[in-house]
C-alpha positions in Angstrom: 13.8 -22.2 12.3 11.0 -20.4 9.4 7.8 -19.3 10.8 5.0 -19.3 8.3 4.6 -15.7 8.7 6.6 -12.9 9.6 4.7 -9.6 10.4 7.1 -6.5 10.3 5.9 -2.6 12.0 8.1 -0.2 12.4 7.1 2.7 14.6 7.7 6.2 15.7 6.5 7.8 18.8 3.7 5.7 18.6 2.9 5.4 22.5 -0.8 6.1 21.7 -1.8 3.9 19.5 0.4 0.9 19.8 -0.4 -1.4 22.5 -3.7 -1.9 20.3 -1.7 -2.7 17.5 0.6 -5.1 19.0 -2.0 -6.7 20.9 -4.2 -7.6 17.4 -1.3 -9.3 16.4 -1.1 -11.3 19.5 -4.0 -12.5 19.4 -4.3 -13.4 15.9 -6.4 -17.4 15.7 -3.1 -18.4 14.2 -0.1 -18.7 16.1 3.1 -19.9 13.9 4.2 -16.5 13.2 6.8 -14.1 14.6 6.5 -10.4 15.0 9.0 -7.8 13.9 8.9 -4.8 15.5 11.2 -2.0 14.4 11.7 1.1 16.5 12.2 3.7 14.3 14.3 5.9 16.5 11.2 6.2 18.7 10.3 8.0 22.5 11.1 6.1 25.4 7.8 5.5 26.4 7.1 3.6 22.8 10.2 1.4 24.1 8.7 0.6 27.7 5.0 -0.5 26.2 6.9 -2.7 24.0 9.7 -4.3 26.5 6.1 -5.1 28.6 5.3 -7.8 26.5 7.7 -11.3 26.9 5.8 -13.2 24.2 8.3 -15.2 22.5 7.1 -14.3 18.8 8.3 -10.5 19.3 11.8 -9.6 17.8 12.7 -6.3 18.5 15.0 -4.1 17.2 16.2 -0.2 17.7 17.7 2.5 15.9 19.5 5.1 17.5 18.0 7.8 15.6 14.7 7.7 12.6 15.3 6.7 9.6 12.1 6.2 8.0 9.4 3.8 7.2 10.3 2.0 4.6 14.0 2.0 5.4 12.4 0.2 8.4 10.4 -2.2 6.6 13.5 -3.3 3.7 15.5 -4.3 7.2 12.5 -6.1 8.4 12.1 -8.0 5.5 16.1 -8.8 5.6 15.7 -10.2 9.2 12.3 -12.1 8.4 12.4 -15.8 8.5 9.0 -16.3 7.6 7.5 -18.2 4.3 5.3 -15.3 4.2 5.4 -11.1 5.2 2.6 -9.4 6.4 3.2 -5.6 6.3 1.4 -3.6 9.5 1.5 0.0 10.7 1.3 0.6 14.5 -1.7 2.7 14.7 -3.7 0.1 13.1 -6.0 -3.0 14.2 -6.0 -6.4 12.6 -9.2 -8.6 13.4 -7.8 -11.5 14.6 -8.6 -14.1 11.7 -6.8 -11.6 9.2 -3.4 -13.5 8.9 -5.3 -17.2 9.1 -7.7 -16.0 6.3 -4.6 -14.1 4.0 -2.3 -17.3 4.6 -5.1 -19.6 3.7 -6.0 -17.8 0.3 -2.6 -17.6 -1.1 -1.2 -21.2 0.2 -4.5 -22.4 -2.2 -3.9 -19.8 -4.9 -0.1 -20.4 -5.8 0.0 -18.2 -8.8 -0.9 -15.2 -6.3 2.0 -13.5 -5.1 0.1 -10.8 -2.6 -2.8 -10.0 -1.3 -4.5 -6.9 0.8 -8.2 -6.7 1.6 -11.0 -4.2 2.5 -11.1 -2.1 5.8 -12.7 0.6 7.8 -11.9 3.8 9.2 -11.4 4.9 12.4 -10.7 7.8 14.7 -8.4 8.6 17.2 -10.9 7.4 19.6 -11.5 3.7 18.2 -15.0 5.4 16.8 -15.9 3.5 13.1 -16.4 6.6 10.9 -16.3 4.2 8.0 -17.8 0.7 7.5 -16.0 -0.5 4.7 -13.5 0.9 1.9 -13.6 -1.5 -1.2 -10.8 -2.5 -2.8 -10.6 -4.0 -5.9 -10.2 -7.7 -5.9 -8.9 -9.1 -9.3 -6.1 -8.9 -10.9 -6.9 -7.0 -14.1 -9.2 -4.1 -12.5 -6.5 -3.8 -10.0 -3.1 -3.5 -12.1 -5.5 -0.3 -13.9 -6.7 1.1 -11.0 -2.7 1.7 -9.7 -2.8 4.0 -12.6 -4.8 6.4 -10.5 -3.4 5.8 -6.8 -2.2 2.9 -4.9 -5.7 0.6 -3.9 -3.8 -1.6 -1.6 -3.5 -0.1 2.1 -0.2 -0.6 3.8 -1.6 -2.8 7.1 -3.2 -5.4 4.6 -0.5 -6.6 2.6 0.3 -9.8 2.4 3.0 -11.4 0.4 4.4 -14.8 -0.6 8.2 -14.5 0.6 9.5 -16.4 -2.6 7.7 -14.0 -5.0 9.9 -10.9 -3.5 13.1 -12.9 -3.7 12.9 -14.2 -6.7 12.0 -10.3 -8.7 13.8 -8.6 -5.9 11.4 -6.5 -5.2 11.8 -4.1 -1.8 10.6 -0.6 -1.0 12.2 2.4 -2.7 14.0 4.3 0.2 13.9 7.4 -2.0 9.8 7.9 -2.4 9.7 8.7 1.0 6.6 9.3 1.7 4.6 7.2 -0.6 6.9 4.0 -1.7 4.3 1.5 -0.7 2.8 2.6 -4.0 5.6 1.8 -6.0 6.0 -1.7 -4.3 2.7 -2.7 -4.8 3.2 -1.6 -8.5 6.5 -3.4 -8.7 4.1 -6.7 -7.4 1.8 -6.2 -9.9 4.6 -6.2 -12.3 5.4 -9.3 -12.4 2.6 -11.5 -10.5 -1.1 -11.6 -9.9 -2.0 -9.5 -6.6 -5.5 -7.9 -5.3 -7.3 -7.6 -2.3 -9.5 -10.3 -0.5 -13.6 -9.5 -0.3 -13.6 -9.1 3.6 -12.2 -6.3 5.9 -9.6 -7.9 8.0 -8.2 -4.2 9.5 -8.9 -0.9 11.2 -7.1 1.9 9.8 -6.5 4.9 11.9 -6.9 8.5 10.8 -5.5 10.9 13.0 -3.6 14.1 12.8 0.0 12.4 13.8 -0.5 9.5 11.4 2.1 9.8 8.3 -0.7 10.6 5.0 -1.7 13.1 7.4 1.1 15.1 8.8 3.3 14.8 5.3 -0.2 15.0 2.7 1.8 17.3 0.1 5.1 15.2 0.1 3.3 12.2 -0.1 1.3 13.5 -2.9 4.2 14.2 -4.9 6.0 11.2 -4.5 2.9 9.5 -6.0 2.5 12.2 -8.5 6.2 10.7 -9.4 5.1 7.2 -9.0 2.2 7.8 -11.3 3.8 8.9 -14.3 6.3 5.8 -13.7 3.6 3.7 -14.0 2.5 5.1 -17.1 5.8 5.2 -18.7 6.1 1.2 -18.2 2.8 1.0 -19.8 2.7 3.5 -22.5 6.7 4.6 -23.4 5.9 6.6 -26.0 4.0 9.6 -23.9 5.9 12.3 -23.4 6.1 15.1 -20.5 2.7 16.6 -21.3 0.8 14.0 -21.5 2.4 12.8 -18.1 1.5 15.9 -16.5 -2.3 15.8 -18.3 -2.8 12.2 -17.1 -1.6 13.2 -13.0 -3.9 15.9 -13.2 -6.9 13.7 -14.5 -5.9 10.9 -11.8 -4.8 13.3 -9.1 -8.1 13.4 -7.2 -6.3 16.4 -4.9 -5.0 18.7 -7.5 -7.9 21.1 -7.9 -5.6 24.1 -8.0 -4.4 23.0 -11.3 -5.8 24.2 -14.8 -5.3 21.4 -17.6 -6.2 22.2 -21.2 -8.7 19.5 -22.2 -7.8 19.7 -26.1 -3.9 18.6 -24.9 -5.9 16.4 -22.7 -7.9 14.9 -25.8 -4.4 14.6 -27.3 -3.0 12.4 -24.5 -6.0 9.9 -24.5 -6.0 9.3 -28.4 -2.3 8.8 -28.3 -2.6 6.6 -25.2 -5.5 4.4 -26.5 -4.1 3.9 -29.6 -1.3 2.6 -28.1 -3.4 0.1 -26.0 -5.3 -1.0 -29.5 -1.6 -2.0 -30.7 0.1 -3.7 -27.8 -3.1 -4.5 -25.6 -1.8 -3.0 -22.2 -5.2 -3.1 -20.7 -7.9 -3.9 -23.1 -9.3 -0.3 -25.3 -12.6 -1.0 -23.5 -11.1 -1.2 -20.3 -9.4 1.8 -20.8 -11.4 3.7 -22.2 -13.9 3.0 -19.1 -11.4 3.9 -16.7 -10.3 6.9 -18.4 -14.3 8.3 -19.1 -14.9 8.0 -15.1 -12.1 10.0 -14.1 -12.9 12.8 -16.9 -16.4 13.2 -15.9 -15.1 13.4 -12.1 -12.5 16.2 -13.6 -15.4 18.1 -14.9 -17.1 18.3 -11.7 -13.9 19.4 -9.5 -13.4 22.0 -11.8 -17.1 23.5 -12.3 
């Protein structure tokens, strides 16, 4: 029998953060849904908070030893029955209309493949040390902004199940660290995807959390990621200008010197491209491109 939703989270010795987790899901307004829950090799104690809960809608499974997030989340999309996936991490808090309000938008928007949406931060504590991290939410500002770093957080996505089997699109076990990027990019490829106006979850920051104990892997996966993107969008730059462009976009590389005259180099090669084959619009590029140069001259003063 297909649930309307299927929400996969994997987790690793996650004991403090996820009965919070689990329980936003459970008490989500909507209730046609099942709930995934991957342990990722994980402590026993993760195991006991879990086995606590006999709700019906929770399908657990175990590996014997960690594998990895996103080898975590391709088998939870393999054992989802739902029409749609919504991706969560289990240090995170949905607000409980988030998967009524997500399902909602794309079953009245049918060329939209996936959606995300604004959130806040908070601590390890539950304390809001951010309000409200915009996201950008249409198509064409967000398919540019990928060019700099992946503006879709992980806990928001929200996908229309027959989009990913139709482009076969799953994460790439290899970027270990970072392949939500990618898969968000792969979306973008081939369907319209943004993020809804509201903030629908919590996102934790906290010294265990995976963007904070692996920051230098994670960076250079996306540093990789990055120049892919670039590559499908402009085939004709070459190493250089790859490396240019990630340290323009690469708002944590201010160890590394660029030379702006190779730098001019790369961006009149790279808009003249867009003024042939229209990648993103010159004026859009160009816009995009300006901002993150003046933000390179004041890192670097």
């Amino acid at each position: 029998m297909k649930n309307e939703v299927s929400v996969i989270m994997p987790c690793y010795n996650a004991s403090d953060y996820i009965e919070m987790a689990i329980e936003s899901i459970l008490n989500q307004t909507m209730e046609d849904f099942e709930f995934i829950i991957i342990l990722d090799g994980s402590d026993i104690k993760t195991f006991s908070i879990i086995k606590k809960y006999s709700d019906p809608r929770i399908r657990l499974y175990k590996f014997k030893i960690n594998k990895g997030n996103y080898i975590a989340r391709n088998f939870g999309i393999r054992q989802s029955r739902g029409r749609y996936i919504a991706m969560f991490d289990s240090d995170d808090i949905s607000t409980p209309d988030r998967l009524e309000k997500q399902l909602d938008y794309l079953k009245n928007k049918k060329e939209v493949g996936a959606i995300g949406s604004n959130y806040n931060l908070i601590d390890k504590d539950n304390k809001v040390i951010s309000d409200e991290i915009k996201r950008p939410s249409d198509y064409e500002t967000f398919k540019i902004k990928l060019l700099e770093d992946n503006y879709m957080l992980q806990s928001t996505i929200f996908i229309n199940r027959q989009f990913l089997d139709k482009y076969n699109i799953t994460y790439n076990e290899s970027y270990r660290f970072a392949s939500d990027y990618d898969f968000v990019f792969q979306c973008s490829k081939f369907f319209p995807i943004y993020n809804l106006d509201q903030n629908l979850v919590s996102y934790r920051v906290h010294e265990k959390s995976i963007s904070t104990s692996t920051f230098d892997e994670q960076q250079a996966f996306a540093s990789e990621i990055r120049k892919t993107i670039f590559l499908h969008y402009f085939p004709e730059l070459n190493n250089q200008d790859l490396d240019n462009l990630d340290i323009l976009l690469n708002r944590f590389t201010l160890q590394r010197k660029i030379n702006m005259t190779s730098l001019q180099c790369t961006i009149d090669k790279l808009l003249d491209f867009d003024l042939q084959h229209i990648s993103f619009g010159n004026d859009r590029i160009y816009s995009f491109l300006s901002e993150n140069i003046e933000r390179l001259y004041t890192r670097i003063r």
